[in-house]
C-alpha positions in Angstrom: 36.9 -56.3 -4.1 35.9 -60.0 -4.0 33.9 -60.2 -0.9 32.4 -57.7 1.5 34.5 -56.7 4.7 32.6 -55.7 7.3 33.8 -52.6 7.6 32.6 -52.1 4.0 29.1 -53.4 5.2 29.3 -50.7 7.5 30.1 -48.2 5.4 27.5 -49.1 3.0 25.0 -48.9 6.3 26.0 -45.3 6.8 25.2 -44.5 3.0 22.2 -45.4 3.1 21.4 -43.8 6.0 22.8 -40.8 4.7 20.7 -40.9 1.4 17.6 -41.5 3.4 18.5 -38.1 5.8 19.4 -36.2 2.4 16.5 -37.5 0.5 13.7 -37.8 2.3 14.6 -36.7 6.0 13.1 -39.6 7.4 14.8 -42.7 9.3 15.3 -46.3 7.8 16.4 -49.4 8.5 19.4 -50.7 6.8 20.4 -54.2 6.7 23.8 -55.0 4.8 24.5 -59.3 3.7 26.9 -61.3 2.7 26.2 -63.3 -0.9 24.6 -66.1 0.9 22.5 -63.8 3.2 23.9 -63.8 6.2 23.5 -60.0 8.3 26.4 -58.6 8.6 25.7 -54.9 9.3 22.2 -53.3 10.9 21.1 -50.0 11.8 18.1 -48.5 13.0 17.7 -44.6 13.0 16.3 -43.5 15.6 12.4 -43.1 15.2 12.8 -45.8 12.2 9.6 -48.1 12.7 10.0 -50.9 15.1 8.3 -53.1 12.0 11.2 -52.4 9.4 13.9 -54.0 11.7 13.2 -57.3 10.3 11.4 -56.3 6.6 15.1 -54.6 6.1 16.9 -57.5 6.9 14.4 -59.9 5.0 14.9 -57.3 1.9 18.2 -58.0 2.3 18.6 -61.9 2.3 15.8 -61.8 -0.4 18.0 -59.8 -2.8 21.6 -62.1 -2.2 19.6 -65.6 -2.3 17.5 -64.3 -5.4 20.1 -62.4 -6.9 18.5 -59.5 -8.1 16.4 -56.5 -6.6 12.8 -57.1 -4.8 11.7 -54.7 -7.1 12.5 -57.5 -10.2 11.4 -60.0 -7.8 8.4 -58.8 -7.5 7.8 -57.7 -11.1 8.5 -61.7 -11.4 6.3 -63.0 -9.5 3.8 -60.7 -11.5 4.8 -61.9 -14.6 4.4 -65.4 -14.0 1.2 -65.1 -11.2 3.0 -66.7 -8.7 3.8 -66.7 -5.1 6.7 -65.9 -3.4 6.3 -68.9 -1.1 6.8 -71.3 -4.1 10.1 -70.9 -3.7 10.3 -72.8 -0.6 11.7 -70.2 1.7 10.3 -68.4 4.4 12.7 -65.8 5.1 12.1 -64.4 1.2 10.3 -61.3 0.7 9.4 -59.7 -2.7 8.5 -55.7 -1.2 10.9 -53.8 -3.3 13.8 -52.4 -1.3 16.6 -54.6 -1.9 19.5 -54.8 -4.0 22.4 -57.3 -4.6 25.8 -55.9 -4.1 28.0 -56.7 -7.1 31.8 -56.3 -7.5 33.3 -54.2 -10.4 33.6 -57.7 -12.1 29.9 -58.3 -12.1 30.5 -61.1 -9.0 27.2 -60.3 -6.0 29.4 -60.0 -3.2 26.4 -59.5 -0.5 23.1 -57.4 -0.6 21.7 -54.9 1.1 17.9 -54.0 2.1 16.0 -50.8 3.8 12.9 -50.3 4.8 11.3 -47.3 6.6 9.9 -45.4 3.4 7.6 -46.4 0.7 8.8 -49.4 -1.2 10.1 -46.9 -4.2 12.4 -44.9 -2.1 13.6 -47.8 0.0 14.5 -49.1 -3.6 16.0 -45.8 -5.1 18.5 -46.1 -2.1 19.5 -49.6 -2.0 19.9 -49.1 -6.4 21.9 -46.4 -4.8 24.0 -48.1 -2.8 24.9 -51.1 -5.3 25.5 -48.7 -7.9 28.2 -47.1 -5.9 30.0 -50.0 -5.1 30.0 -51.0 -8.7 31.4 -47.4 -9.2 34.5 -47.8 -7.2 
């Protein structure tokens, strides 16, 4: 695959939303992105906070613009005592929960981000997620 259809985005939507169900039995967010960060799948489960509509889609774009998880964003900014705002772009968020999407080649393809849960299992599904695409 060398770009995300959206019916794949889709798919990868209902995944998550499945792992989240299976997992923790709570609702979620899900926000699916292309590789420049542009939404091209949503869902909200019903009950999901009204707050994690737009953390999920910021989780997201953070994760395709940066190229790698929150979680490593945020272990970066750590590292180096910095500020996510350095990097000149409002729409970036460093609250693990988002994962780039690569192709079996190793190409990011898109991204996508969930919030709903604590940042850990937000992350554990959207590692989830991108590891099964890579698995295809």
């Amino acid at each position: 695959m060398n770009e995300l259809t959206l019916d794949h985005a889709q798919a990868l939507a209902q995944q998550a939303m499945a792992k989240a169900t299976q997992d923790h039995g709570r609702p979620i967010c899900v926000a699916v992105c292309d590789d420049r960060g542009f939404l091209m799948a949503f869902a909200r489960m019903p009950g999901a906070p009204v707050r994690s509509v737009r953390i999920a889609q910021g989780k997201a774009y953070s994760a395709a613009r940066m190229g790698v998880t929150t979680e490593a964003l945020l272990a970066r900014l750590h590292r180096e005592k910095i500020d996510v705002g350095y990097f000149c772009d409002p729409e970036l968020t460093a609250l693990p929960g988002g994962s780039p999407l690569l192709d079996a080649g190793g190409s990011m393809i898109g991204a996508v981000g969930v919030s709903g849960l604590t940042s850990a299992e937000d992350q554990a599904i959207t590692d989830a997620v991108a590891a099964s695409l890579v698995a295809k």
